[in-house]
Structures are given as structure tokens and as C-alpha cells.
C-alpha positions in Angstrom: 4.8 52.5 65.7 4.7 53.5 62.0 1.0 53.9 62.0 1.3 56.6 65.4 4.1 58.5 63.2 2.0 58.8 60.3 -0.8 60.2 62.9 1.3 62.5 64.4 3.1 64.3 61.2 -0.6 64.7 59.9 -1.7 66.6 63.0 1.2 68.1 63.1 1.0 69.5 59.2 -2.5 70.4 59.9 -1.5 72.7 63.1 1.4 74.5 61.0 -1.7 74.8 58.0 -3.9 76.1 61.1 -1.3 78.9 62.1 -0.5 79.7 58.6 -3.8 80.3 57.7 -4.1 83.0 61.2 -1.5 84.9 60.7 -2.2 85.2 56.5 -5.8 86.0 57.4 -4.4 88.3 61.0 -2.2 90.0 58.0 -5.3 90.4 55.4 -7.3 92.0 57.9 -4.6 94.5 59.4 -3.3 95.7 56.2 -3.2 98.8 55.8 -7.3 100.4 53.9 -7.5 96.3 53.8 -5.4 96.3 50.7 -3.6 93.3 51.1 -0.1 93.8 49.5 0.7 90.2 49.2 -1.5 89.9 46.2 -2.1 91.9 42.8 -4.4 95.3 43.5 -5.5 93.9 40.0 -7.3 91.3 41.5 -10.4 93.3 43.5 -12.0 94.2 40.7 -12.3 90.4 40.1 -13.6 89.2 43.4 -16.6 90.2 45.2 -15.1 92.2 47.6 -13.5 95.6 48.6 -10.9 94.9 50.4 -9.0 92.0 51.7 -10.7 92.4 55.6 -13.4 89.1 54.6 -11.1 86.8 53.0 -8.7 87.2 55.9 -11.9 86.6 58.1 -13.2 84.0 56.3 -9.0 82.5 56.2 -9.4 82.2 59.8 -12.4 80.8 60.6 -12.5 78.3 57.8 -8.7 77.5 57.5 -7.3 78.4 61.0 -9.7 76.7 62.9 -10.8 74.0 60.3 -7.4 72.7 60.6 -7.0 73.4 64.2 -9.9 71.3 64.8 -8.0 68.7 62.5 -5.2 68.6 64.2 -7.1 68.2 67.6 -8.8 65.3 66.8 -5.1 63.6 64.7 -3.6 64.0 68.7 -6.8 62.7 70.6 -5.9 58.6 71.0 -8.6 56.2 70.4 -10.2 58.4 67.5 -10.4 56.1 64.2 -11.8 58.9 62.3 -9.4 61.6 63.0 -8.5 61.7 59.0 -11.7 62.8 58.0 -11.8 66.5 58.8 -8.1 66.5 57.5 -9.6 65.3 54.6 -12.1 67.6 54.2 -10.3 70.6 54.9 -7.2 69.5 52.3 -10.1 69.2 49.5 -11.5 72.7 50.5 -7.9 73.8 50.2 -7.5 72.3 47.0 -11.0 73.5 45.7 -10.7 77.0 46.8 -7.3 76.9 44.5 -8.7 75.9 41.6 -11.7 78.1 42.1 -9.5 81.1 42.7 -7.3 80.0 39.1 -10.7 80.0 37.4 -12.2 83.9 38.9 -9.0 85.1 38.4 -7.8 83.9 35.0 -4.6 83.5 36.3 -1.4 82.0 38.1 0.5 83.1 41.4 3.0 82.1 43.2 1.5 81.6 46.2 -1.6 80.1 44.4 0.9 77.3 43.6 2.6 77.0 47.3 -1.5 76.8 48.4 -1.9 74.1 46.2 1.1 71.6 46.4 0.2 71.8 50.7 -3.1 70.9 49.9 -2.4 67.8 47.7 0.5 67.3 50.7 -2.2 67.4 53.1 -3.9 65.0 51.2 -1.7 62.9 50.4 -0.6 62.3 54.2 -4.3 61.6 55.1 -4.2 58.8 52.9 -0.9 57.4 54.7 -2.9 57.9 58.0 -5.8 56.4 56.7 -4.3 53.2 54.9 -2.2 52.7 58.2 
């Protein structure tokens, strides 16, 4: 019984991940000129982008359905490897953090939040996976 709550919370973190990362990326690419208010107006000139309308794009697709996909397969009964993709997208996560701490020279709140639910999502794959 442990083993299918360990299952569950991981899909379930994965689907709130999923829906986080719509409505952030929704947000990124309805803001207003596709300035993106959340974060520094600093920042563009550091990035290879205009606005904020691709990130949010790419925050969809890659983190909204990544993790929706994750979740999917963490629900589906009789799949042993429903970890991995969890697993891959908590490293992207994770990756993309760092990478972003390195372009930008810099610290953010949220850069921090982004990175303590990437080692969480991490962290509960390997409770699912050493079930």
C-alpha cells in the first residue's frame, strides 16, 4: 500500500508541476507587449529573446505537457517505468535552473522556488523508484 502512495503523490506533484507550468507560460505569453512582469526587464537583454511570448511557449510545451505526460503514465497501473519521464523532466527542471543562474549572473526568488520543486520532484522519484 506504501509503494501505490508513493506512486500516487508523484503523479500527483507532477500534474500540479504540469498546471503550474500552463498557467506561468498562459501568463508569459498574454502579458501585456510580452513583457513578462514577473521577472526583471533587466533580464532581455541577457537572453536571446524579445519578449517573454517563447519562453511561455516553450514553458508549455516542454513543462506543461512534459509533466502531464508524467503524471499520465505515474496513474496508468501496471507501468514499471512510470518514474522515468518524472525523472527526466525533474533534471530538465533542475538543468534549466542552473543554466538560467549561469546566463543571468544572478539569483531570484522564483529561480529558487523552481529549484527546491525540481530537487522535490526528484527526490520523490526516487521513493517511487526504490519502492
Amino acid at each position: 500500500m506504501k509503494e501505490k502512495i508513493k506512486i500516487n503523490l508523484l503523479g500527483f506533484y507532477d500534474l500540479v508541476l504540469a498546471l503550474s507550468a500552463i498557467y506561468i507560460g498562459g501568463m508569459m505569453i498574454s502579458s501585456r507587449g510580452g513583457m513578462f512582469t514577473k521577472y526583471p526587464k533587466e533580464w532581455l537583454p541577457k537572453v536571446p529573446f524579445d519578449n517573454w511570448i517563447v519562453p511561455g511557449i516553450i514553458t508549455i510545451v516542454l513543462f506543461g505537457l512534459g509533466n502531464i505526460i508524467s503524471a499520465i503514465l505515474s496513474f496508468r497501473k501496471g507501468n514499471s517505468k512510470f518514474w522515468v519521464v518524472s525523472v527526466i523532466m525533474g533534471v530538465l527542471l533542475f538543468m534549466s535552473i542552473i543554466t538560467q543562474v549561469i546566463v543571468l549572473g544572478e539569483w531570484y526568488m522564483a529561480t529558487v522556488e523552481f529549484l527546491i520543486l525540481s530537487i522535490g520532484q526528484l527526490c520523490l522519484c526516487i521513493a517511487a523508484f526504490t519502492r
